[in-house]
C-alpha positions in Angstrom: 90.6 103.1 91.8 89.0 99.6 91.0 90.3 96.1 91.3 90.2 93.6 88.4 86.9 92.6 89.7 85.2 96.1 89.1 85.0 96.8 92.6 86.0 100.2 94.6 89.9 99.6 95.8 89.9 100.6 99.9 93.2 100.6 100.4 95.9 102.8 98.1 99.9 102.2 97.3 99.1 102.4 93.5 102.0 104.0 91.4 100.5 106.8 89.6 102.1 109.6 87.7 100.1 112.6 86.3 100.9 115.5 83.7 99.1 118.5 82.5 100.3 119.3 79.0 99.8 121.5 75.7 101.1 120.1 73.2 100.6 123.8 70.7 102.3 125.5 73.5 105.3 123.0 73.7 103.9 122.7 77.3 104.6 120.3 80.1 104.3 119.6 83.5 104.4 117.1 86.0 101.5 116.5 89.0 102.1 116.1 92.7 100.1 112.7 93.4 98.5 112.3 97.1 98.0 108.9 98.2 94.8 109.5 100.6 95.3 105.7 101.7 91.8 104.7 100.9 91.9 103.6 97.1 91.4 107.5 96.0 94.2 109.5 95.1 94.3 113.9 94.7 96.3 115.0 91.7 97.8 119.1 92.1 99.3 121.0 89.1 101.1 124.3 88.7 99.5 126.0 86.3 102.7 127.8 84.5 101.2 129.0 81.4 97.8 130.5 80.0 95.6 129.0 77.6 94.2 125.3 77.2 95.7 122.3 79.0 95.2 118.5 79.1 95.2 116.4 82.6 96.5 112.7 82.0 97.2 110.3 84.4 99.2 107.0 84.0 98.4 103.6 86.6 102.3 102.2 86.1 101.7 99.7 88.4 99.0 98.6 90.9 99.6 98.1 94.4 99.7 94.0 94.1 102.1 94.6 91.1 104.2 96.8 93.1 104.4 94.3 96.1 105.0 91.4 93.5 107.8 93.5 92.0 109.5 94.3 95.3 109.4 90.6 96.8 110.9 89.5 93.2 113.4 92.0 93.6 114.9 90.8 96.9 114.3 87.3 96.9 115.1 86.2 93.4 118.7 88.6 92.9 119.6 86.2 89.8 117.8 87.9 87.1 120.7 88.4 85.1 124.4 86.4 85.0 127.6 87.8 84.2 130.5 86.0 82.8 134.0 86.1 82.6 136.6 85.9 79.3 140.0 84.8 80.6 142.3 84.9 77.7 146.0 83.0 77.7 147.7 82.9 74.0 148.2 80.3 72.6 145.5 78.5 74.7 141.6 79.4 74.0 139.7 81.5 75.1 137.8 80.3 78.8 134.7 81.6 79.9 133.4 81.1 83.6 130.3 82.4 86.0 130.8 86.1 88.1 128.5 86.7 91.0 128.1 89.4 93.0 128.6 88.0 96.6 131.5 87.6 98.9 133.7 84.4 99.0 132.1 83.4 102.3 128.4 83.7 100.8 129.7 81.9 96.9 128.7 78.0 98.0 125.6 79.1 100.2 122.0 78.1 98.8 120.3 80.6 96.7 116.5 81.2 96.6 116.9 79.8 93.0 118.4 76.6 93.9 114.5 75.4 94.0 113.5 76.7 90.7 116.2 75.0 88.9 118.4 77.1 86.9 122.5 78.5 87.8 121.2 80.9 89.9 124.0 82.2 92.3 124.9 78.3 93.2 128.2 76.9 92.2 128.2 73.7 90.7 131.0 71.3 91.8 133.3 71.8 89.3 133.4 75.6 90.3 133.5 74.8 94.2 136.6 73.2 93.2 138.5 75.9 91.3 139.7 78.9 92.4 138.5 82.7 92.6 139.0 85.5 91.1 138.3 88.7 93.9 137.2 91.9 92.3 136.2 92.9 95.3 138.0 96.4 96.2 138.7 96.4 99.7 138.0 99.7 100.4 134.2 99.8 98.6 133.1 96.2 100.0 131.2 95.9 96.9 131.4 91.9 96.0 131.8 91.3 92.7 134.1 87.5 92.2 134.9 85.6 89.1 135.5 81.8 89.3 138.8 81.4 88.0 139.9 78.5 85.2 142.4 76.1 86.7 145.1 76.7 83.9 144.3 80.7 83.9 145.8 83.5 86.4 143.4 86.3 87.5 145.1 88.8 85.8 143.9 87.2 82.0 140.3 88.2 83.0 140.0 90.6 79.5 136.2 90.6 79.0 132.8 90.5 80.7 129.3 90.3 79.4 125.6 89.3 80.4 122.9 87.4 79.9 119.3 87.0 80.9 118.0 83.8 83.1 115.0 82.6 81.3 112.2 82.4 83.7 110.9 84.8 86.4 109.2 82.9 89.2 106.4 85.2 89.4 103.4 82.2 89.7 100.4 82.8 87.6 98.5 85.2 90.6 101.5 87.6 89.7 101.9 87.2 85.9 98.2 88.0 85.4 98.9 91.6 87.1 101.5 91.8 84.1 99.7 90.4 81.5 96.4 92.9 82.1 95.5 94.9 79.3 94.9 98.0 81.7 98.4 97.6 83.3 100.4 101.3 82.4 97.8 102.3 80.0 96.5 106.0 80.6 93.3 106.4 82.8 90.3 107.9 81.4 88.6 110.4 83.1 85.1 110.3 83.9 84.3 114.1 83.6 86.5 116.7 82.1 89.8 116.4 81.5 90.3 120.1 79.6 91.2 123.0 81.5 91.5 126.6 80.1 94.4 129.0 82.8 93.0 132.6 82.6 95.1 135.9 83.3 98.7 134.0 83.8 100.7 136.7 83.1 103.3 135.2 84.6 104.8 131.8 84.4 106.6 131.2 88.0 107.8 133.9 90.2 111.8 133.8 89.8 113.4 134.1 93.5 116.5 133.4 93.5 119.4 132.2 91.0 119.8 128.3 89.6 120.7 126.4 92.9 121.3 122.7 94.2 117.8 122.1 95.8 115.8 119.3 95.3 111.7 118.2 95.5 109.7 115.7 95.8 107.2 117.8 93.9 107.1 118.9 90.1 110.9 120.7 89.9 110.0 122.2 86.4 107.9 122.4 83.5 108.0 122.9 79.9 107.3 125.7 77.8 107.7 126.7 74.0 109.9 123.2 74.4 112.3 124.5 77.0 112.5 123.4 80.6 111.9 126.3 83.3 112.8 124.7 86.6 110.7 126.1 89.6 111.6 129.0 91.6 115.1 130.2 89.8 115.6 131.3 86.2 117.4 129.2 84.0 120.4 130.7 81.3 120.1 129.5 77.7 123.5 128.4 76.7 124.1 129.4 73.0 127.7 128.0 71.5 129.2 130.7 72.3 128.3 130.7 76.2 129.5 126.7 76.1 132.7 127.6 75.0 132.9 130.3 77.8 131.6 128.3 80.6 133.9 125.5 80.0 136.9 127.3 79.3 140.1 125.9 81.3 138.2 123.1 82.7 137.8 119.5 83.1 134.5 117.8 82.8 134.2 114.2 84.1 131.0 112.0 83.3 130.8 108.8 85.1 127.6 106.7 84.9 126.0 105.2 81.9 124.7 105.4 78.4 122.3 108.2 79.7 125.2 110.4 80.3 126.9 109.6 77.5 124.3 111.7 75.5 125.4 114.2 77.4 129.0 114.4 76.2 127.8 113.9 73.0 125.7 116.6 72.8 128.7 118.7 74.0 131.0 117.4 71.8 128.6 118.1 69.0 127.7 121.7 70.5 131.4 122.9 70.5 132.6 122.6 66.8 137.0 122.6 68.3 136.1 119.7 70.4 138.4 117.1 69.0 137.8 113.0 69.8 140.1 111.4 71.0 140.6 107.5 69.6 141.1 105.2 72.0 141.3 102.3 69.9 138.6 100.6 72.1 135.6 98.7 69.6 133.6 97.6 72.6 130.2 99.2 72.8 130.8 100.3 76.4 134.1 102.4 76.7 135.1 105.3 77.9 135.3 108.7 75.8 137.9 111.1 75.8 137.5 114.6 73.8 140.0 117.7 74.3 139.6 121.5 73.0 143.2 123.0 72.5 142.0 126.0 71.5 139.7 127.0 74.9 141.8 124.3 76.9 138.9 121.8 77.9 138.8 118.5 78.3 136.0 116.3 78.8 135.8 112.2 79.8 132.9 109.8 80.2 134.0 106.8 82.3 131.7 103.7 82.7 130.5 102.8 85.8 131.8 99.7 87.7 129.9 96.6 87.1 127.0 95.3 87.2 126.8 97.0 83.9 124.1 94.9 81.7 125.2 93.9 78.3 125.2 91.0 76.2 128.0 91.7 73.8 131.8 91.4 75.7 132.8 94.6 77.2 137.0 95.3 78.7 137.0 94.6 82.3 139.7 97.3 82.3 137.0 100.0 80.7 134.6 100.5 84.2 135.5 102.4 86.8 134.6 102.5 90.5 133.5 105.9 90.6 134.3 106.6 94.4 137.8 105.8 93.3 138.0 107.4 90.9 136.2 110.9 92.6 138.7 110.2 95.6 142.2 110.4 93.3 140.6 113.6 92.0 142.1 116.8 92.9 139.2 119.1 92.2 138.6 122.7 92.4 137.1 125.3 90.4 138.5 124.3 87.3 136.8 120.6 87.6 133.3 119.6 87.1 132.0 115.9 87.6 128.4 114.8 86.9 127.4 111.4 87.8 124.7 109.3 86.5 123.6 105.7 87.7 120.3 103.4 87.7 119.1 101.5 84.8 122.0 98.9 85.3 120.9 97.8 88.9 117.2 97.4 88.3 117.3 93.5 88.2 119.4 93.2 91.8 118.1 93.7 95.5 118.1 97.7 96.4 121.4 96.8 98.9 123.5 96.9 95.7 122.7 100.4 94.3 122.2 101.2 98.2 126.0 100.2 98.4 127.2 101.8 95.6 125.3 105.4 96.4 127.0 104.5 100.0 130.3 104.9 98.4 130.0 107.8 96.2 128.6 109.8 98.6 131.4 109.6 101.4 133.7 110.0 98.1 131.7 113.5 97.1 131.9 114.9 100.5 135.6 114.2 100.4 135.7 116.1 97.3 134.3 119.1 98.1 135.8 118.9 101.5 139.2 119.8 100.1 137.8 121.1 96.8 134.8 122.8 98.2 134.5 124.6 94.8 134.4 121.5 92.9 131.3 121.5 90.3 129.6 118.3 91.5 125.8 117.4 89.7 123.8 114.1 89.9 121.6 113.0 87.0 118.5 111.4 88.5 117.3 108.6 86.8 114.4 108.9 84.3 111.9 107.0 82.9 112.0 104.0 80.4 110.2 101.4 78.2 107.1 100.9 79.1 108.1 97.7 78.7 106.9 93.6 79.6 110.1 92.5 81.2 108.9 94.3 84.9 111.0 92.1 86.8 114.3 93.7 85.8 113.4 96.3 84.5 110.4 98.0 86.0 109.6 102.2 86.3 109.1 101.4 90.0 112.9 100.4 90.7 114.1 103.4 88.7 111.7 105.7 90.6 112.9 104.0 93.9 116.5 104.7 93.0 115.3 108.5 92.7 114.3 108.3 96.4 117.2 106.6 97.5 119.5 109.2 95.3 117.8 112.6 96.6 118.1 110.9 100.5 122.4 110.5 99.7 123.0 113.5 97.9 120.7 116.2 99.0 122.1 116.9 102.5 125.6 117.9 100.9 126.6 121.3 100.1 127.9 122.3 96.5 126.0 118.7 95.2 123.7 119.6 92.0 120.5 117.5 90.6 119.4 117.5 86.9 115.9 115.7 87.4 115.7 113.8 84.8 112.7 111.7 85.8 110.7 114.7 85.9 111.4 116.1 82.7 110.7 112.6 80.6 107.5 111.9 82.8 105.9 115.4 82.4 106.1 114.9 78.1 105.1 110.9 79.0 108.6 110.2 77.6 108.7 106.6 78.1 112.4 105.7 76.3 115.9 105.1 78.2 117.5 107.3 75.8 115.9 110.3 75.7 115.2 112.7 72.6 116.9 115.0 71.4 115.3 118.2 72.8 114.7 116.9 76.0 118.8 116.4 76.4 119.6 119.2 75.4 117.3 120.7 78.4 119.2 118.5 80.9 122.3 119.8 79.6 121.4 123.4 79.9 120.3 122.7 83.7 123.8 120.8 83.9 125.5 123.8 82.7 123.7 126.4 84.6 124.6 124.1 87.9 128.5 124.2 86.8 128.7 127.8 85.8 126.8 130.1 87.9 127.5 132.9 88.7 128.5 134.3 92.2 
């Protein structure tokens, strides 16, 4: 690697991903990428099919970009506001600042104080009022709403978000940003083409589809379908849908990346019926029930922070280690989680918290309901996008880490990895297409309904 000067890097922490693809073949995989500490990296594939394949590599972010983004992260949490709708008839509507700090920490100076916006800083008019706690007592999550003088607590209906205008990056960090290298693809210097001779087989299947989890490639694509390494992977027609969830209750907390998932159920299973729950807001849980094979299947929100700008029901999000602990499990149960994009712009102690939470919730679970069906969607990637202060690849990638430490250690827990299977096709979107869904839902499935 080079600097912006031209000159040989001699030190490494550069976040690289690599892919070897064939694009005929409908084939895809990801690279393992060694960090030799000395400004060279060393890029290993599998090699899972035979025939030609491409090597690409991707700089997301340099090492000064990933230390800018980091220090930004911790020491500037008020990259997004939230606010409060308290609603009283006949009286108008009253809208008022939430933070995400405890009462004791609410008047305390913020970082941002300096820089001259709202920041997490109550002006005097707030200092005077009263609060609203949504802080649960058992989760220790802080989460407060200033409270109008004239309003009670319990008149909070609606939430939404905003952006703060500026980032205090200072112009040695924006120009990292603003490069015209920054997340481009590399080019190689010498060949980039490889042709696999005498595969005759893709990757030895050992064992049957099991909760184990990797920091190297966990998969690859072939003819467009995902073939995770080491097990064989079932391909659920309608029919085996139907017969997998039959008598059971399927539970999706998380986000707007799981809710492709229940829709691609819902539209996989023609006596799926939706249920209306005369909720317009954008974010809101779904409900959908088959009579006939007696399934039912909810998606519930995720407790805030949950990023929108349009107002959302403060009644629609759930704490999901609540929710997981009032749950009576078993066989007949299957719960798939999903959490990430919505904590990007916030210090790593607040997803650290939350993952916290739902862990010791999980292991409760499957402690009494140790046949409970319980998966984690990792996070995958997104945009490739300019906003890298909220919303950066290296947060989301972070999370991963953080997610495979909480959840791998526990018996009967499940991943889908979702960042692996966008990354390998250079799937840069939040919502992912179509066929590559529909791959994470056949790995979902294969989790909750294996056999023996």
């Amino acid at each position: 690697m080079r600097d912006a000067h031209g000159k040989p890097k001699l030190y490494g922490g550069d976040f690289i991903v690599g892919r070897l693809f064939n694009s005929e073949l409908g084939a895809a995989v990801s690279g393992s990428v060694h960090d030799i500490g000395n400004g060279s990296y060393r890029l290993s594939f599998p090699l899972p099919w035979t025939g030609n394949a491409t090597i690409a590599v991707r700089l997301l972010h340099s090492r000064e970009a990933v230390n800018a983004l980091n220090y930004v992260r911790e020491n500037f949490p008020e990259k997004i506001a939230f606010q409060a709708v308290f609603r009283k008839i006949p009286e108008s509507p009253k809208t008022t600042n939430c933070y995400m700090t405890s009462v004791e920490n609410l008047n305390l100076p913020s970082s941002s104080k300096d820089r001259g916006d709202r920041g997490g800083v109550v002006d005097d008019a707030e200092r005077d009022g009263n609060i609203c706690s949504l802080t649960d007592s058992k989760l220790c999550e802080p989460w407060l709403c200033i409270k109008p003088n004239t309003s009670l607590c319990k008149s909070l209906q609606h939430l939404h978000s905003y952006n703060y205008e500026a980032i205090p990056w200072g112009d040695e960090y924006q120009e990292l940003f603003e490069s015209e290298k920054a997340q481009e693809p590399l080019k190689a210097n010498g060949q980039s083409q490889i042709f696999v001779e005498n595969n005759d087989r893709v990757i030895p299947s050992q064992h049957r589809c099991e909760p184990v989890m990797s920091l190297q490639p966990s998969g690859h694509y072939f003819r467009n379908e995902w073939n995770p390494l080491g097990y064989t992977l079932k391909r659920f027609s309608r029919q085996d849908v139907v017969t997998c969830l039959r008598g059971r209750q399927v539970l999706f907390f998380g986000d707007s990346t799981i809710v492709q998932w229940w829709n691609h159920l819902t539209a996989m299973v023609p006596t799926f019926k939706k249920i209306d729950l005369h909720i317009q807001e954008i974010h809101r849980p779904f409900h959908a029930i088959d009579t006939v094979n007696k399934i039912t299947m909810r998606y519930f929100p995720h407790a805030y922070p949950f990023i929108c700008a349009k107002l959302q029901r403060a009644v629609d999000f759930t704490p999901c280690a609540n929710a997981i602990d009032n749950l009576r499990g078993g066989k007949d149960t299957a719960l798939a989680l999903a959490l990430g994009p919505h904590f990007t712009p916030f210090p790593l102690r607040v997803f650290l918290a939350r993952i916290f939470n739902i862990r010791e919730a999980v292991i409760g679970l499957l402690k009494r309901s140790p046949k409970t069906a319980v998966v984690i969607r990792l996070v995958s990637t997104r945009e490739l996008i300019l906003d890298y202060a909220r919303f950066s690849n290296w947060f989301l990638f972070k999370f991963n880490e953080a997610l495979r430490a909480a959840f791998q250690d526990i018996k009967g827990v499940a991943f889908v990895d979702a960042w692996d299977m966008t990354a390998s096709v250079d799937s840069y979107q939040l919502h992912p297409n179509s066929v590559i869904v529909s791959n994470q839902v056949n790995v979902f499935l294969n989790h909750i309904c294996k056999q023996g």
